[in-house]
C-alpha positions as CSV (number, residue, x, y, z in Angstrom):
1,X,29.5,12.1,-27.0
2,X,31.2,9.0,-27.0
3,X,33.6,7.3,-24.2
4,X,37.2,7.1,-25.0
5,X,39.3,4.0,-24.2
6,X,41.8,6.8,-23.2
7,X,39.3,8.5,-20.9
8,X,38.6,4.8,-19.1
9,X,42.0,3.4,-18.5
10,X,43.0,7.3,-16.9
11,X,39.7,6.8,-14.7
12,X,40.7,3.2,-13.9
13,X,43.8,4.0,-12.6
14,X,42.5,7.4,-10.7
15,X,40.3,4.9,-9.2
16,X,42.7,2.4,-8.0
17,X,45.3,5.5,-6.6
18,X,42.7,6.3,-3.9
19,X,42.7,4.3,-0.6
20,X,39.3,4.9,0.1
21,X,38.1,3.7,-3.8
22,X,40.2,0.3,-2.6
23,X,38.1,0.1,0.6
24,X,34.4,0.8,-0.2
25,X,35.2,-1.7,-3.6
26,X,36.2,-4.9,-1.4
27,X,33.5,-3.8,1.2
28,X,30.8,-3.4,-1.3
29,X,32.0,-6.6,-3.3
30,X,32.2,-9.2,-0.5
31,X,29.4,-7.9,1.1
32,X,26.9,-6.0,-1.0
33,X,26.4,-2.4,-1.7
34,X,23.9,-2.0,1.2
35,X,25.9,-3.7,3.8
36,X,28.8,-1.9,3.2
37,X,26.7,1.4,3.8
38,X,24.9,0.6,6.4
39,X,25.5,3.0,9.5
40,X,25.1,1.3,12.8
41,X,25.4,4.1,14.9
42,X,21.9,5.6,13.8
43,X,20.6,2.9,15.9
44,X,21.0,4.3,18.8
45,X,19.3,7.4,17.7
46,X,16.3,5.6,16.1
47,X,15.1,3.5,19.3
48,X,12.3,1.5,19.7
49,X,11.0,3.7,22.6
50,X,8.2,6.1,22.5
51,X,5.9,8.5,24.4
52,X,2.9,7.6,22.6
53,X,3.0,3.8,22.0
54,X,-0.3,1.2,21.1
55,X,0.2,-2.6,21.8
56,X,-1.1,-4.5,19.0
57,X,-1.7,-8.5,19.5
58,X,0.9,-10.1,17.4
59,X,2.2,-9.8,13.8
60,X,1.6,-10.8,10.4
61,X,2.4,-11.5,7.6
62,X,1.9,-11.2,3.8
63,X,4.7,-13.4,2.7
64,X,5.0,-13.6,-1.0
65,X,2.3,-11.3,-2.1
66,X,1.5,-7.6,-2.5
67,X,-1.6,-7.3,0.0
68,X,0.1,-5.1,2.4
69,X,-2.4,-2.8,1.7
70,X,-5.0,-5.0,3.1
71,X,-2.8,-6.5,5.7
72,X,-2.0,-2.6,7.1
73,X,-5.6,-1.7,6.7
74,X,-7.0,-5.2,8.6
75,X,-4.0,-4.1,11.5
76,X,-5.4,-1.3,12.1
77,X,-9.3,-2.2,12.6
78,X,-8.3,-5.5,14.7
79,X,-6.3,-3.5,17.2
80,X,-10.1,-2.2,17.5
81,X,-11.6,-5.5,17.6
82,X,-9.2,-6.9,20.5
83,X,-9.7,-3.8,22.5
84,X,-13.2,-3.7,22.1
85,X,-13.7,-7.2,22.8
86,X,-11.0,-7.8,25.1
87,X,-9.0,-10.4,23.2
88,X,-5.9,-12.1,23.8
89,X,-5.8,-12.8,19.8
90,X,-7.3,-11.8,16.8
91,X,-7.0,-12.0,12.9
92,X,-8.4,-11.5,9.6
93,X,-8.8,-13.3,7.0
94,X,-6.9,-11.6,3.9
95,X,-7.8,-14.3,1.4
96,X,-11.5,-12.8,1.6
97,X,-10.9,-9.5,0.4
98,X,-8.0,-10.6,-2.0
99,X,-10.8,-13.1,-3.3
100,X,-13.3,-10.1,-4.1
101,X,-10.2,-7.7,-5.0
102,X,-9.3,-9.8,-8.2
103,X,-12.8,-10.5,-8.7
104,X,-13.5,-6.5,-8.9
105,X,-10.4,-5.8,-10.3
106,X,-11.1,-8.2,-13.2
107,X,-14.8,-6.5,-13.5
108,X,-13.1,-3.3,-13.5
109,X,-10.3,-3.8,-16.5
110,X,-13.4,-5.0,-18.4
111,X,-15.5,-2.3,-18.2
112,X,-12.4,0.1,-19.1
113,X,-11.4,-2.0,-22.3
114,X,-15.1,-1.0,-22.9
115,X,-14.5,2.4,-22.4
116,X,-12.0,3.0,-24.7
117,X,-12.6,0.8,-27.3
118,X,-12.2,3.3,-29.9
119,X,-8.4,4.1,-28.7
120,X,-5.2,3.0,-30.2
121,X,-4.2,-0.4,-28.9
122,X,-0.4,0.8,-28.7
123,X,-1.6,4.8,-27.8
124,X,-0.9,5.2,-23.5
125,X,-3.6,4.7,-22.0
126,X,-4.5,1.3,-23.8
127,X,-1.3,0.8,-22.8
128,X,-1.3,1.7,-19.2
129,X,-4.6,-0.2,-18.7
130,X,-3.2,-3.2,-19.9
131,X,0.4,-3.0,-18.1
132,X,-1.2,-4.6,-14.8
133,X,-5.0,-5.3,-14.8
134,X,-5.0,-7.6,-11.9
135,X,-1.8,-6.8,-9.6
136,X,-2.0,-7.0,-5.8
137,X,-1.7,-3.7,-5.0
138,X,-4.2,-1.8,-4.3
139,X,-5.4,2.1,-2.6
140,X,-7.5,2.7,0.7
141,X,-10.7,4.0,-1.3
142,X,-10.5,0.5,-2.8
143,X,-10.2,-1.3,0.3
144,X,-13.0,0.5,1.5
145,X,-15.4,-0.2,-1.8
146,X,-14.7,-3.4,-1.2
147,X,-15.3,-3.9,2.9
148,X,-18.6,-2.1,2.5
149,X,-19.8,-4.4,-0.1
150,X,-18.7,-7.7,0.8
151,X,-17.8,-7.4,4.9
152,X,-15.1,-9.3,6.9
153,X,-14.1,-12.7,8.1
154,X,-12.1,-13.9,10.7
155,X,-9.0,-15.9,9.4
156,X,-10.4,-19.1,10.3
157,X,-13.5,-18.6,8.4
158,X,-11.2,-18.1,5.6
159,X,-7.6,-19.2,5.5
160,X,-4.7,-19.2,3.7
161,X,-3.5,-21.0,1.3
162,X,-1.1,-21.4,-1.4
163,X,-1.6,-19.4,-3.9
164,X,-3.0,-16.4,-1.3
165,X,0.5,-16.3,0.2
166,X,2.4,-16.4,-3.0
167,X,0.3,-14.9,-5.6
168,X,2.4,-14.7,-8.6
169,X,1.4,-17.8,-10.7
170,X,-2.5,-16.8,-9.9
171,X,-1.6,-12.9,-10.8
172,X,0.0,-14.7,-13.9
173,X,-2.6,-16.8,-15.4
174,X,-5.4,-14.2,-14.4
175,X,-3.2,-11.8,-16.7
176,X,-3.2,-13.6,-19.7
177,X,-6.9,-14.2,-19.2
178,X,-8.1,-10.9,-19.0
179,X,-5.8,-9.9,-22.0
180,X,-6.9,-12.4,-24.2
181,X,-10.6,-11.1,-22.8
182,X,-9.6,-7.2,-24.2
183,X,-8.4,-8.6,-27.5
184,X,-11.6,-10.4,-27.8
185,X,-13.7,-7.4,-27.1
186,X,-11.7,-5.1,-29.3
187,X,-12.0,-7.5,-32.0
188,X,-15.8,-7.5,-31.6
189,X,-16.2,-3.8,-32.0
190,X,-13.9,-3.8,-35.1
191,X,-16.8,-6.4,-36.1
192,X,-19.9,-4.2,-35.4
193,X,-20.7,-6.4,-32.4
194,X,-23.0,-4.3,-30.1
195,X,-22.6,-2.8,-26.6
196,X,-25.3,-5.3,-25.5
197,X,-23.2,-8.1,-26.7
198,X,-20.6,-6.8,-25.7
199,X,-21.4,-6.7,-22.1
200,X,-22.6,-10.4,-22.3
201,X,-19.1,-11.0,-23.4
202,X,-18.2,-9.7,-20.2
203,X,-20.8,-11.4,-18.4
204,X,-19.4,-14.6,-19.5
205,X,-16.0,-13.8,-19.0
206,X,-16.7,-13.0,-15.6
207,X,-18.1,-16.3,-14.6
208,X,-14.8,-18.0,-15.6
209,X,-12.8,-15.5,-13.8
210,X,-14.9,-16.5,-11.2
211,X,-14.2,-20.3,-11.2
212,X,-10.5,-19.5,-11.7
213,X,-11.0,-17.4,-8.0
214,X,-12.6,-20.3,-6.6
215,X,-10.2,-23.1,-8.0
216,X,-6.9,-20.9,-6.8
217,X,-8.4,-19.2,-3.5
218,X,-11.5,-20.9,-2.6
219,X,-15.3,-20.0,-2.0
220,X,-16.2,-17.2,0.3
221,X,-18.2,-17.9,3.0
222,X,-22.0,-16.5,2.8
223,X,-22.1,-16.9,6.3
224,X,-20.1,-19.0,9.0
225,X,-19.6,-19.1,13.1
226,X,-17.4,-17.1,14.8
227,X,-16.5,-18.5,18.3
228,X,-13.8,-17.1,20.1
229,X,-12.9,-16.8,24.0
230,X,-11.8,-13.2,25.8
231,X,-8.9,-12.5,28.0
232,X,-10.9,-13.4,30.7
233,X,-12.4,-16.5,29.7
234,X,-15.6,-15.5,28.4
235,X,-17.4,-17.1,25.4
236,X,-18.2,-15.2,22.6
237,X,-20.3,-16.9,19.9
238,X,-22.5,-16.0,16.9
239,X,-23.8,-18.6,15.0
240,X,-24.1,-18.4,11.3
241,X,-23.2,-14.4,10.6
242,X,-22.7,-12.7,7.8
243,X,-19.8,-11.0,6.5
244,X,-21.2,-7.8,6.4
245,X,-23.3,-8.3,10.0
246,X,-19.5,-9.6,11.4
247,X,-18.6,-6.0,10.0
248,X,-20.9,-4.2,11.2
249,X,-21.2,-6.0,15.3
250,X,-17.9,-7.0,15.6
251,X,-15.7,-4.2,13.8
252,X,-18.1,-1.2,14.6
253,X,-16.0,1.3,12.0
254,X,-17.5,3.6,9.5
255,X,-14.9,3.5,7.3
256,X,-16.4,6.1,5.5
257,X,-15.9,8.8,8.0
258,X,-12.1,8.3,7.5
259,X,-10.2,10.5,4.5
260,X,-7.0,10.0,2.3
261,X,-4.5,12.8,3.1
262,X,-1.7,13.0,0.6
263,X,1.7,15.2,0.1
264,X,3.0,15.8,-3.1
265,X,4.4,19.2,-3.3
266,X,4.6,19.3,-7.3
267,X,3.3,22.1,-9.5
268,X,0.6,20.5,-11.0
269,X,-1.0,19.6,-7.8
270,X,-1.4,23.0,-5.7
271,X,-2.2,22.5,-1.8
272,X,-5.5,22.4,-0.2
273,X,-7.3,20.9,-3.3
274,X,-8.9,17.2,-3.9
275,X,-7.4,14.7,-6.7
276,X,-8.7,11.6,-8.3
277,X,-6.8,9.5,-10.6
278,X,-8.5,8.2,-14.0
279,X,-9.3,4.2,-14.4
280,X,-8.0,3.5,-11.1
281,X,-10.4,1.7,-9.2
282,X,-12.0,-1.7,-8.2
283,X,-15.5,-1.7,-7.2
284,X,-17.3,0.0,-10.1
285,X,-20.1,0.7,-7.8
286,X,-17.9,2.2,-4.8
287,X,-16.4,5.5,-3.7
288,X,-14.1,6.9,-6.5
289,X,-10.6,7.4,-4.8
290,X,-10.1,10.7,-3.5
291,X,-7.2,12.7,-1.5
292,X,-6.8,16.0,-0.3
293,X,-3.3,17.4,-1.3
294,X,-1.6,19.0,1.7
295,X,1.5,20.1,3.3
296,X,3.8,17.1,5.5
297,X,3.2,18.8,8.8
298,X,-0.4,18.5,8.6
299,X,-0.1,14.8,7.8
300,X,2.2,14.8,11.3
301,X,-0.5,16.8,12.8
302,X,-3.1,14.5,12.1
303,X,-1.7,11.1,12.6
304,X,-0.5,12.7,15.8
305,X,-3.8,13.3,17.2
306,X,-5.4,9.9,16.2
307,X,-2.7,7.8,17.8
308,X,-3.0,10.2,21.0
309,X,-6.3,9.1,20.9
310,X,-5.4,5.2,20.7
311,X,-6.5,4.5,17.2
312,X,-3.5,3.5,14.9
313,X,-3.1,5.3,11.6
314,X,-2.8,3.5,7.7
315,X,-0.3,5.0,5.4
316,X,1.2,4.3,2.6
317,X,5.6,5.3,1.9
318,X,8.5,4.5,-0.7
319,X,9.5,1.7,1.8
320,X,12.7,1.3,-0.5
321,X,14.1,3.9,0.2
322,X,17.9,4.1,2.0
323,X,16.5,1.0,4.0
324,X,18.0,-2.0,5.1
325,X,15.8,-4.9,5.2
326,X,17.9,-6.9,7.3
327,X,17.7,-3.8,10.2
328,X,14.6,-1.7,11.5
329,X,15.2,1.4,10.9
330,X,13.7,3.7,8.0
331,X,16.1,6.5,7.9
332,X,18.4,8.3,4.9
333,X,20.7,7.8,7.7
334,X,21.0,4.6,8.2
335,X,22.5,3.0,4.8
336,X,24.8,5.5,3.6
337,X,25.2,4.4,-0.1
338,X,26.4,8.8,-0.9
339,X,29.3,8.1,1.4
340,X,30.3,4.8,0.1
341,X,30.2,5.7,-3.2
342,X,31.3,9.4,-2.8
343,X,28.4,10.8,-4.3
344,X,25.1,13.0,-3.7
345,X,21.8,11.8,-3.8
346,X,20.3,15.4,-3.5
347,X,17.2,15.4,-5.4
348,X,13.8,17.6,-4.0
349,X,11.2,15.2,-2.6
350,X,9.5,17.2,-6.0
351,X,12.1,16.2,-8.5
352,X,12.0,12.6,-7.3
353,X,8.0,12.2,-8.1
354,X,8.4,14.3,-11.6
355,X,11.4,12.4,-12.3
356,X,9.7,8.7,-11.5
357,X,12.4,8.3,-8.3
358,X,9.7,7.5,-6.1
359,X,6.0,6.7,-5.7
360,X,4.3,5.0,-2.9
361,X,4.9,1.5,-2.8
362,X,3.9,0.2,0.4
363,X,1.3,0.4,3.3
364,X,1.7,0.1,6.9
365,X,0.8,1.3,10.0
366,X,1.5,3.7,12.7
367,X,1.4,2.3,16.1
368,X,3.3,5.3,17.9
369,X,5.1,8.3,17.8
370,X,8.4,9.6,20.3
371,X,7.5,13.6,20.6
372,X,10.1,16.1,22.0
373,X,9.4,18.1,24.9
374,X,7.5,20.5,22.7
375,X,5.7,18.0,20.8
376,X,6.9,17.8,17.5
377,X,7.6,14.4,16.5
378,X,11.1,12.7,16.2
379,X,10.5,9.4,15.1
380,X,7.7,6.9,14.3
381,X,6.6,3.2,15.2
382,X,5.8,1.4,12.5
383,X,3.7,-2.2,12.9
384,X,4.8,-3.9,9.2
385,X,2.9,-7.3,7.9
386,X,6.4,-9.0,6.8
387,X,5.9,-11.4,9.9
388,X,7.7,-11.5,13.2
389,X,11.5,-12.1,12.2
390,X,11.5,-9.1,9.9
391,X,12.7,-5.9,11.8
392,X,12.2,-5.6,15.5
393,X,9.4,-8.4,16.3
394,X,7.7,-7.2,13.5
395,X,8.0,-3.1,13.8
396,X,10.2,-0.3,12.1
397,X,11.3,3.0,13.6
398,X,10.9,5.8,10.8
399,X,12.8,9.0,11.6
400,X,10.6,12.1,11.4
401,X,13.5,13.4,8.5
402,X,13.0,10.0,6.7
403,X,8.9,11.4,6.7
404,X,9.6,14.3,5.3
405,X,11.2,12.8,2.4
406,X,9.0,9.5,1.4
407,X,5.9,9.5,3.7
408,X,3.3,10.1,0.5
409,X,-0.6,9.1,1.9
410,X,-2.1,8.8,6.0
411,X,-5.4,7.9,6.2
412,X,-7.5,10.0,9.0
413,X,-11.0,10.0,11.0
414,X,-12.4,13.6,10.0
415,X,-13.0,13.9,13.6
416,X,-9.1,14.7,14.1
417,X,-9.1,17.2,11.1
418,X,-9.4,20.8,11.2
419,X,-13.1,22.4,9.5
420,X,-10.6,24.3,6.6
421,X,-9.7,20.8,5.9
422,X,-13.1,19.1,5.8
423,X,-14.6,22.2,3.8
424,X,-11.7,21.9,0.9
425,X,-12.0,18.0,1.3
426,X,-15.8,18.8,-0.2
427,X,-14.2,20.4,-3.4
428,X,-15.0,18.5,-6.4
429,X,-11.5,16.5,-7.2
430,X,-9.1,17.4,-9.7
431,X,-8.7,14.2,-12.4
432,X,-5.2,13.1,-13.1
433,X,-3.8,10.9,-16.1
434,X,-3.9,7.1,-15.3
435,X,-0.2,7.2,-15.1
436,X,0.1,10.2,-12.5
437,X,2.4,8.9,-9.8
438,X,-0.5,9.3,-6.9
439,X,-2.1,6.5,-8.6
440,X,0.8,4.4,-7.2
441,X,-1.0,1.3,-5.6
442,X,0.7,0.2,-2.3
């Protein structure tokens, strides 16, 4: 049905007869659709105070790359590290895992051009495995392949640089790489090449991805010092350490004992069953990605009791969502866009993954909870990695309602989980397309 000229200019003047129209248009105009809607009275509802409440040692900060993931997932273990070892300060390196990441990643878009050589080019999943091979997002499973292979640095065995704090030219040129690499291979099988050559196609395309990782990022220490002082003054120093023996002293986690909780009340993924996403993945060798689908208040339930316990909690959230960057607060709430434009935004938190309205799109970390006098939670601190000036010092509040609606994946010690949990987390997982929106990367 087509829009009449008639139909515009009765609209347009409907439009300009109402006072309110008048005022959300200049408010929105001068200055921008979410400062106009932002509500600052929720602010005094969503405080920075709460009952339950872990001091971290400083912020940090991803700046212009998508490692939050890593960042979130390095937060949480170094609050571990500082209390363990009694610090004053402690960091990561991120370029070491974002080093290995691409080279994985790179490994891993290989060996699936490989797989599916005998696919249409333009069918979807050439398609889909082509869209991003080498973005910076990435899952917990994946971050968890890649600790146990390769260990952990501190960030001054490894630091940052240019093109690990703003990644897009790297991401870029790495891109066009590995797609001239898939057009290559394909055009070897159309040739007869092989799987043996193939593979040494591979081989050697992995040794310049390699170089390309060392030119942009650096070379990854094989072993290095780490020397650092306590909060009392004591010396602490290790002399030419591993990566993985750093991990395994210094860190002290079994990352395997921890388990990816997800909500997504859709149809096709019924409660209390495991999932795993096909040709996601970075460390070929590693644990395949695997969630457990439940219901949101046993996600609450569980992050509750690991932060009563003092360990912080990683999850992953539409960050997006009805939140303004400029304040703290993650909360439907707090930037009313429905009220400024008169309109309702009442889509099931179903509908909106079905519908492609939302998908996780960021990690971060609990660092507390506020709960009401009968323990249910009201509203969440949130330790971010956008550095100190973004939100309070660093941290959000996210309203328990706000949970509800875009709080998608918490990551939690089995320890903390009940035994009907842990016996249907056994269950061999249910494979979903590439493109399923739980194969979101944060």
């Amino acid at each position: 049905m087509e829009i009449k000229v008639e139909k515009l200019k009765d609209l347009n003047e409907k439009f300009s007869e109402d006072r309110a129209n008048r005022v959300a248009q200049n408010a929105a105009m001068s200055n921008g659709i979410e400062s106009a809607a932002t509500n600052l009275n929720i602010n005094e509802e969503q405080r920075h105070n709460f009952n339950i409440n872990l001091n971290q040692v400083g912020v940090t900060n991803q700046k212009k790359s998508g490692r939050c993931w890593m960042f979130s997932a390095l937060n949480m273990m170094r609050f571990e590290v500082v209390k363990n070892l009694n610090l004053k300060e402690f960091e990561f390196s991120v370029v070491y895992p974002l080093f290995f990441d691409k080279l994985e990643k790179s490994n891993y878009f290989l060996n699936s051009i490989l797989k599916t050589l005998d696919e249409e080019t333009e069918g979807r999943l050439v398609s889909h495995i082509l869209k991003d091979p080498i973005g910076d997002g990435g899952q917990w499973d994946m971050f968890v392949g890649l600790v146990n292979k390769y260990g952990l640095v501190p960030k001054e065995a490894m630091g940052e640089n240019e093109n690990s704090s703003n990644t897009g030219k790297l991401n870029n040129y790495l891109t066009k790489l590995l797609r001239g690499y898939a057009s290559k291979l394909r055009r070897a099988h159309s040739e007869g090449k092989t799987i043996k050559e193939l593979e040494s196609m591979v081989d050697d395309y992995m040794s310049e991805v390699h170089r390309v990782l060392c030119i942009s990022l650096g070379t990854p220490p094989e072993k290095f010092d780490f020397e650092i002082r306590d909060a009392d003054g004591k010396y602490i120093s290790e002399k030419n350490i591993t990566p993985l023996k750093f991990f395994e002293k210094y860190v002290n986690i079994n990352l395997d004992n921890y388990i990816s909780i997800i909500n997504a009340p859709t149809k096709d993924k019924p409660y209390d069953n495991t999932y795993t996403v096909d040709f996601l993945g970075s460390v070929i060798e590693g644990k395949e990605i695997k969630y457990i689908n439940l219901p949101i208040d046993d996600l609450k339930k569980a992050a509750i009791s690991q932060l009563k316990d003092n360990h912080p909690v990683w999850f992953g959230c539409d960050v997006g969502q009805f939140f303004n960057r400029k304040g703290s607060v993650l909360d439907f709430e707090s930037v009313k866009v429905d009220d400024l434009f008169n309109v309702s935004f009442d889509m099931t938190k179903e509908e909106r993954l079905d519908y492609g309205e939302s998908l996780m799109t960021h990690a971060m970390v609990f660092m507390g909870v506020e709960l009401d006098d009968n323990g249910a939670p009201v509203r969440w601190r949130v330790e971010n990695s956008w550095g100190k000036d973004s939100g309070k010092d660093g941290y959000l509040v996210m309203s328990d309602r706000w949970f509800d609606e875009y709080m998608y994946q918490v990551v939690i010690d089995k320890k903390y989980l009940s035994q009907k949990i842990l016996s249907n987390w056994e269950k061999e997982p249910i494979r979903l397309k590439p493109w399923d929106p739980m194969g979101s990367l944060a």
